[in-house]
N, C-alpha and C positions, 0 to 999 in steps of 0.2 A: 698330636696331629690327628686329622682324621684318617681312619681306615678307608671309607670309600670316594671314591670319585667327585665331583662335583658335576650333579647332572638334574639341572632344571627338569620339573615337571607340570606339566599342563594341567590347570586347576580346575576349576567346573565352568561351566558352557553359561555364557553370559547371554542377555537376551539382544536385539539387533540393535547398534547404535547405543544402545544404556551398559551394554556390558552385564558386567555382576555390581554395576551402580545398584539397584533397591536393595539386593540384599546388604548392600555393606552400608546403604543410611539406614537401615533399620539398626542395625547393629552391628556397629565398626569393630568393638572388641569380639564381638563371639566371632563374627567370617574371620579376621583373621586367624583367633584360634583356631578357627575348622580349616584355614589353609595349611595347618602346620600338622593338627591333631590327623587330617582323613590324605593329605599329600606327602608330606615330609619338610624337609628346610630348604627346599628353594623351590618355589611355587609359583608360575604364572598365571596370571590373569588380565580380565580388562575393567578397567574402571574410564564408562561411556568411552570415548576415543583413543583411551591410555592405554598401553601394555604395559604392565608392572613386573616384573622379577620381585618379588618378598624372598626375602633370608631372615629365619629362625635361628639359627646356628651361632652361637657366640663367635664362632673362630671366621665364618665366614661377614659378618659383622663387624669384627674389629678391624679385617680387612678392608671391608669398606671407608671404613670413617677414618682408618690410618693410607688412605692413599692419596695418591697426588691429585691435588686439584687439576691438574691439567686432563686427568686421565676421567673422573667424575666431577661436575659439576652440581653445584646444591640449587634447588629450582624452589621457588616460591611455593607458600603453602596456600595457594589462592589470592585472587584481585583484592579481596577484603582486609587480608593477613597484608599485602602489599602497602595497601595506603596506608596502616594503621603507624610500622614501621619505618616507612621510608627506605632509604641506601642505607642502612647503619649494617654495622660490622656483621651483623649476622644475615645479611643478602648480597656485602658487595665477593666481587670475585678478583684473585688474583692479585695482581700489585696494589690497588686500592684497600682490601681487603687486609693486607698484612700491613698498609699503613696505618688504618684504624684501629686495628687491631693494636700495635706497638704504643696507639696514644691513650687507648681505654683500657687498657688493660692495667697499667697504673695506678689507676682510681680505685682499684676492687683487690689489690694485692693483700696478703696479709700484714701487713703494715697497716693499710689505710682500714681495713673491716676492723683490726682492733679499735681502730676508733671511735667505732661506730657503738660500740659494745656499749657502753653505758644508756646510750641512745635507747636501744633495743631493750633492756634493762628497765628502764624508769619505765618505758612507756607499757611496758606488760605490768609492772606494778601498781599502776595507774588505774591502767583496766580491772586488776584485782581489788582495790580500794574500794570499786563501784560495784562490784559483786557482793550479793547476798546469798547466805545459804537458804535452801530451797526453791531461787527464782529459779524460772524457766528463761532460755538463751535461745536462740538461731545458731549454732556454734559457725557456721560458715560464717555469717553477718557480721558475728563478732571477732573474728580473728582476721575476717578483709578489713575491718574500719582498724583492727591494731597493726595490721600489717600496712598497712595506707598511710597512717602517722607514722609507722617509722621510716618507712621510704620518702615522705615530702620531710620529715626532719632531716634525714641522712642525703637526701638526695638534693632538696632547697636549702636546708639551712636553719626551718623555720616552717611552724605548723601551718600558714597560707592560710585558715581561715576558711572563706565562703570558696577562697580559691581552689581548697582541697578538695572540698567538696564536688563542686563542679569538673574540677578533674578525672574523679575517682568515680563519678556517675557515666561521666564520657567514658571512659575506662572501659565500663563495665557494660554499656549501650556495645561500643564496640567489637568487645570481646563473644557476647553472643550472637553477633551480627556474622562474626568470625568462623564460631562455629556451626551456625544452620548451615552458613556456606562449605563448611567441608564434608557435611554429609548432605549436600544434595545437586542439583543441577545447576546452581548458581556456579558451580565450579568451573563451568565450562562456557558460560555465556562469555560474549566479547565484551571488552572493556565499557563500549559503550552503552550499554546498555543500563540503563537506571530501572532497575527494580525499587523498589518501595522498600526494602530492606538494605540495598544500596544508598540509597538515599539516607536513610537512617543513621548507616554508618559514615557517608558524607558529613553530616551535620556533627555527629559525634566525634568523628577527625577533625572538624572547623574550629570546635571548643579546645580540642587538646591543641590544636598547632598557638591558637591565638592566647589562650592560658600561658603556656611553656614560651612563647614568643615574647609575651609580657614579664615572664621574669628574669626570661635572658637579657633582654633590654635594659629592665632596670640596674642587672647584674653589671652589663658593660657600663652603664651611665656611671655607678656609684665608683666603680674602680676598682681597686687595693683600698679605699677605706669601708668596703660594704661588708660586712660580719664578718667571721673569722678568716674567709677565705679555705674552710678544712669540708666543704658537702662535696660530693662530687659533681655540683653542675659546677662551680669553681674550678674543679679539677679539671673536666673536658674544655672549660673557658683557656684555661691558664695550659692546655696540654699545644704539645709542637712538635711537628716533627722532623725527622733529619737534617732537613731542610728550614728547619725554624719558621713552618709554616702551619701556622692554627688550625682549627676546623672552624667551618664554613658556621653561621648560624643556621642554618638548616640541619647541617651534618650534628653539629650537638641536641639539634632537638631531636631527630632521627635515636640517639644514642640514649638519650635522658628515657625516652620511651621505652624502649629496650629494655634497659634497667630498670623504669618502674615494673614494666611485665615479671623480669624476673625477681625483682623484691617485695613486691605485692602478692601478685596473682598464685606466683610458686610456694611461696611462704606459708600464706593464707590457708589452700589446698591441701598442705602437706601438714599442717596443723591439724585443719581439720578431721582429715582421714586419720591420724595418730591418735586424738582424741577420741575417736569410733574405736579403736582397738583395744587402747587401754580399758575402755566401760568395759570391754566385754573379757577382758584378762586379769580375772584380781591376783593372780603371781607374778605378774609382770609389773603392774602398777605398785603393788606390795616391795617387788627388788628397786621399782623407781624409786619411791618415797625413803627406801633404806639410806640410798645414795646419797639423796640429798639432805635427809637428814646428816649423814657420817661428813660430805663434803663441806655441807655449806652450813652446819651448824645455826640454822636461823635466818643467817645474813643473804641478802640477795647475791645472786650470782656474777660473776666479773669475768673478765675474757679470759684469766690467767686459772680458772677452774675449765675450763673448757675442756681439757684434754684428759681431766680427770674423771669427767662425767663421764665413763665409758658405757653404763648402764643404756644411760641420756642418749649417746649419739647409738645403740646398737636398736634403741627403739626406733627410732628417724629412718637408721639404714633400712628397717624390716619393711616400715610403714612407707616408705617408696620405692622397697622392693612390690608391695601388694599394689598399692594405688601409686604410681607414679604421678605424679600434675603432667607432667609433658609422655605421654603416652607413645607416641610417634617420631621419630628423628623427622627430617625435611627432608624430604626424598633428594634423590641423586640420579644426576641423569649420564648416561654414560658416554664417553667422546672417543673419538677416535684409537684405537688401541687401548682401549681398559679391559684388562684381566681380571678374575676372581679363581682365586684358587687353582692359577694352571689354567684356566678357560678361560678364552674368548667374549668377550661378553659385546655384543651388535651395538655398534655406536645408536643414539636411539633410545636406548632402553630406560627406563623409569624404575630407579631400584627402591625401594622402602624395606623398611627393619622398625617393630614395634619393643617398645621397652613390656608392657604391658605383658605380650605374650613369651618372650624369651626370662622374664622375670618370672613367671609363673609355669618354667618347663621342670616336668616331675625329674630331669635328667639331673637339671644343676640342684633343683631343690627341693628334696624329698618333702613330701606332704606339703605341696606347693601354695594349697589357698589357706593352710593353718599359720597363726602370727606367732611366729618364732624368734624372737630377737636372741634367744642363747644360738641360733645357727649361725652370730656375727662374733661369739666367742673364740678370740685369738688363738691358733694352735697349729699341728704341723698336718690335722687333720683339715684344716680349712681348704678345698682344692677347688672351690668354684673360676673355672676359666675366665681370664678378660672377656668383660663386656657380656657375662651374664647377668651382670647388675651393671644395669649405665644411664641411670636417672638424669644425668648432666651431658648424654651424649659420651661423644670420646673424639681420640687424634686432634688434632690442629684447629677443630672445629666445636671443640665442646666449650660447653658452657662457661663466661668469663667470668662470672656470679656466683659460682659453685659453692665457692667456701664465703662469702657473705651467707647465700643463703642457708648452708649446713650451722655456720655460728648464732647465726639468727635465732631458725627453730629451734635448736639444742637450748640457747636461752630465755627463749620466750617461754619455753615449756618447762623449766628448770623453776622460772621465778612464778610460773601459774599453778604448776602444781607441787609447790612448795605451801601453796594454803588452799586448796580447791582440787575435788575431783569430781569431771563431765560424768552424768550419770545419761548416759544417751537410749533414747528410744529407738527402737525399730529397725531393721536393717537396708539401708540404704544400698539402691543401683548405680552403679556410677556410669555416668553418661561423657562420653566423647566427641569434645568439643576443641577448643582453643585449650581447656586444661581437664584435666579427668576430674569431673567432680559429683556432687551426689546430685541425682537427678532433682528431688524434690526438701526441701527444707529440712535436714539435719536439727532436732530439738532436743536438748538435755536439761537436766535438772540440776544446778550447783550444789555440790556437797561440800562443805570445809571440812576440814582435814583435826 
């Protein structure tokens, strides 16, 4: 438990009407670490018209994310991040919200992700087939286009073709349309308002709705005789609830999206940045290759090595404790009687908590920006507090994807550098946007193994 009190402190003086808006679009991760580093762990501020409450503190963080929805409610992460979404389970609130929640969450159980496992498997093998040693890669480029095929395999059924493509471009039109908008004034304009980079994202949302729209359709037309029936757009198809009542064709596309975000975008990211660590760790990458050599003796990886890989998953865990993809939880706004800690907290208030900066406090983890994966070595020494590490979120509200996307990386990176190590140049910024990733194009060199 904590020794002192819980007692918000006033953070630095914003300028009229913008707040501490420029400094925090110039650079969203350093201000918050400077709200934590020069105030302490619970920090006020304004962002343009908003007062924010920030919590640094794991314990007062876990509080947050473990309480009643009635008492906080989770608010939009901007107009752009709205449309992109739709109602799906991670914007509705309340009884809507636990309904969706009870029929997607099925689809992504561990039951259904081992399914997927072979999927995730061939298609990182596939990528390694076309790898040569000494080319030069984009490693971002190339692990969104692998991350891409196995979410339209896992997610349709079926690699779509020109389909995927156009999908995965909309995607990606999107998603940085997402993030200008959350580091800058677009955050605040009225709905109405069409800017040029609104618009953008309009068009980009018109291909995803009418893409995703075209294969729910043919989904329904074809029946129980259209392929296996085992992707999970079947599964949100074929889901019902208590009431023996389906989701809406919108509510499934709302959902389908969701889940590409988190099996693409997350995946993708979290590769990437792993890959940046290991070039620069040859003890760590030396303990990888031991692994897999002793585990998998040659043969590609299967779901039923998974748990064995503990090397595998202690590198994943490091490498999103440093670079998390989702950088930010969804802020939380607070409602009538909501407490933190014994306090009071003003209906009104706008709370945010970064993974980013609590992942990187020298408190939970000594020598915080070195890449340590033996500090995920199992022992009675291990005392980092819930929610110093919470890449996936947490409480009632955390990620429904979690363990897809942990079995994922764990595999894709098992069967790649099972013949291949990213020999990467330069040290890359990571910019804060819709997912934490490297500002400018990540380039390595293939070495075989």
């Amino acid at each position: 438990m904590l020794t002192l009190p819980f007692r918000p402190i006033a953070g630095p003086h914003g300028l009229p009407l913008l707040g501490n808006l420029p400094a925090f679009g110039r650079d969203p991760l350093a201000f918050l670490e400077r709200l934590r580093d020069d105030y302490g762990d619970a920090v006020t501020w304004s962002l343009g018209p908003m007062r924010i409450l920030f919590l640094a503190h794991p314990e007062h963080i876990a509080e947050l994310l473990g309480a009643d929805e009635r008492r906080y409610e989770t608010l939009d992460a901007g107009w752009a991040f709205k449309r992109l979404i739709g109602n799906s389970v991670m914007r509705s609130q309340g009884a809507e919200w636990r309904r969706k929640r009870s029929m997607v969450q099925p689809t992504v159980r561990p039951r259904q992700v081992r399914r997927y496992a072979t999927t995730m498997v061939d298609c990182a093998a596939a990528l390694a087939d076309h790898w040569r040693d000494g080319s030069r890669v984009d490693v971002l480029r190339q692990m969104s286009l692998l991350s891409q095929r196995i979410v339209v395999r896992t997610l349709f059924g079926n690699d779509l073709g020109q389909q995927a493509r156009a999908l995965g471009e909309a995607m990606s039109q999107a998603g940085r349309e997402i993030s200008a908008e959350l580091r800058g004034i677009g955050l605040f304009l009225p709905p109405w308002v069409r800017t040029p980079a609104r618009r953008r994202l309009l068009a980009a949302v018109a291909t995803i709705d009418n893409e995703i729209d075209r294969l729910i359709h043919a989904r329904q037309t074809a029946g129980d005789g259209h392929g296996s029936g085992e992707d999970l757009l079947s599964r949100l198809l074929a889901a019902r609830d208590e009431e023996g009542q389906p989701l809406t064709t919108t509510q499934v596309r709302d959902e389908a999206v969701t889940l590409w975000i988190g099996g693409h975008e997350t995946t993708s990211t979290a590769l990437t940045w792993t890959w940046y660590l290991l070039s620069a760790s040859a003890d760590a990458r030396h303990r990888l290759h031991e692994e897999l050599d002793r585990v998998l003796g040659g043969r590609p990886p299967t779901i039923d090595d998974y748990e064995q890989l503990t090397w595998t998953q202690q590198i994943i865990k490091e490498s999103l404790r440093l670079y998390p993809p989702g950088w930010m939880i969804p802020p939380r706004l607070a409602q009538n009687g909501a407490t933190l800690h014994g306090s009071s907290i003003p209906a009104g208030t706008t709370l945010w908590c970064s993974q980013w900066v609590t992942h990187r406090d020298p408190r939970w983890f000594p020598n915080p920006t070195a890449f340590r994966p033996q500090r995920w070595d199992a022992g009675p020494e291990q005392t980092t507090p819930p929610c110093a590490w919470f890449p996936f979120g947490g409480g009632q509200r955390a990620c429904l994807g979690a363990r897809f996307a942990l079995v994922e990386t764990a595999l894709v990176l098992a069967t790649l550098a099972q013949r291949f190590h990213l020999d990467i140049e330069g040290d890359p910024t990571p910019t804060a946007g819709l997912q934490l990733q490297p500002a400018t194009p990540l380039h390595a060199t293939l070495r075989t193994r």
